[in-house]
N, C-alpha and C positions, 0 to 999 in steps of 0.2 A: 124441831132441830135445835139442837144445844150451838149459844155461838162458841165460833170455836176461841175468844175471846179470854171467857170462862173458866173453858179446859184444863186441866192442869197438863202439860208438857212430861212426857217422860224423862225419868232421870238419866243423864248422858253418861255412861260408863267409864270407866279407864281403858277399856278394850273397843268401844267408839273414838275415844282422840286417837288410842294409838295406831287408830288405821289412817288417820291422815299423815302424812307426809308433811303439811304444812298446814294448823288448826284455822278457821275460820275466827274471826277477830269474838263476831255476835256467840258462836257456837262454845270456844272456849270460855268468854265472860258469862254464859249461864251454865257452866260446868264448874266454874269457882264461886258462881253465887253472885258475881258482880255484875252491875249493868253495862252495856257494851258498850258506851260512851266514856266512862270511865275509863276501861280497859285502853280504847283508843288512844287518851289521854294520858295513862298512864305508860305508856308502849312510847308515845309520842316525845315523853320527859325522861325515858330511861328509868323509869321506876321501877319495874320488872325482871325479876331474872329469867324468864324463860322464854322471851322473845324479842327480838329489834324492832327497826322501823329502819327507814330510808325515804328519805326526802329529794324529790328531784323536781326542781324547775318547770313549770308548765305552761305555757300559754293560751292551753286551754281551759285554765281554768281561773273561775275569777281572781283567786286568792295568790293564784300564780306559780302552787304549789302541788306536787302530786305526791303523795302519802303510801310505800310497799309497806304490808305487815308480814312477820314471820314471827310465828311462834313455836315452840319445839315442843311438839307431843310429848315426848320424853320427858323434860323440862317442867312442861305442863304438869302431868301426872306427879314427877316428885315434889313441887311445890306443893298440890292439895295435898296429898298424903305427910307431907311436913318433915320428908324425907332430903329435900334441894338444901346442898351446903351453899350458904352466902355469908358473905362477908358485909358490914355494911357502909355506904360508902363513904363516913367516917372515919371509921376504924380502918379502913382500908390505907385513907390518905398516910391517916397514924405512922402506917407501916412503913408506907414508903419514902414519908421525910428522915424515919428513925435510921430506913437503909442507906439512904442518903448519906445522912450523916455521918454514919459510922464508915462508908465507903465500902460498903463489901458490893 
């Protein structure tokens, strides 16, 4: 019996995320190739354009903290395909002191 260890993992399609509703943290970070600790990490700092996070208070937990992930199938899929307009968030501030300024 081969372990399953070993195995290589079938490749997760664009027509598998886009049937969740809301992708699984582990499921999409091996659908972009990234490891799932990352992803959480990166979900957790706002690196990410195609999903949030939400942080709420816990006292069940030791860190005191409880962690929602949402990530947007949709989202998902344009970002691998390299298809997801972003801004970065940089350039973005750029923009906004320039509006600022000028008052419009």
């Amino acid at each position: 019996m081969a372990n399953q260890k070993n195995r290589e993992r079938a490749p997760i399609t664009d027509a598998d995320i886009l049937a969740y509703d809301n992708v699984p943290v582990p499921i999409a970070a091996q659908y972009i190739g990234w490891n799932a600790n990352k992803l959480y990490y990166a979900l957790q700092d706002h690196q990410v354009p195609f999903g949030f996070v939400a942080e709420r208070e816990s006292t069940a937990r030791a860190c005191g903290a409880s962690w929602t992930y949402n990530i947007s199938p949709g989202l998902l899929v344009a970002y691998k395909r390299g298809t997801l307009v972003t801004v970065p968030r940089g350039d973005l501030a750029a923009i906004i002191r320039d509006v600022m300024r000028s008052g419009q």
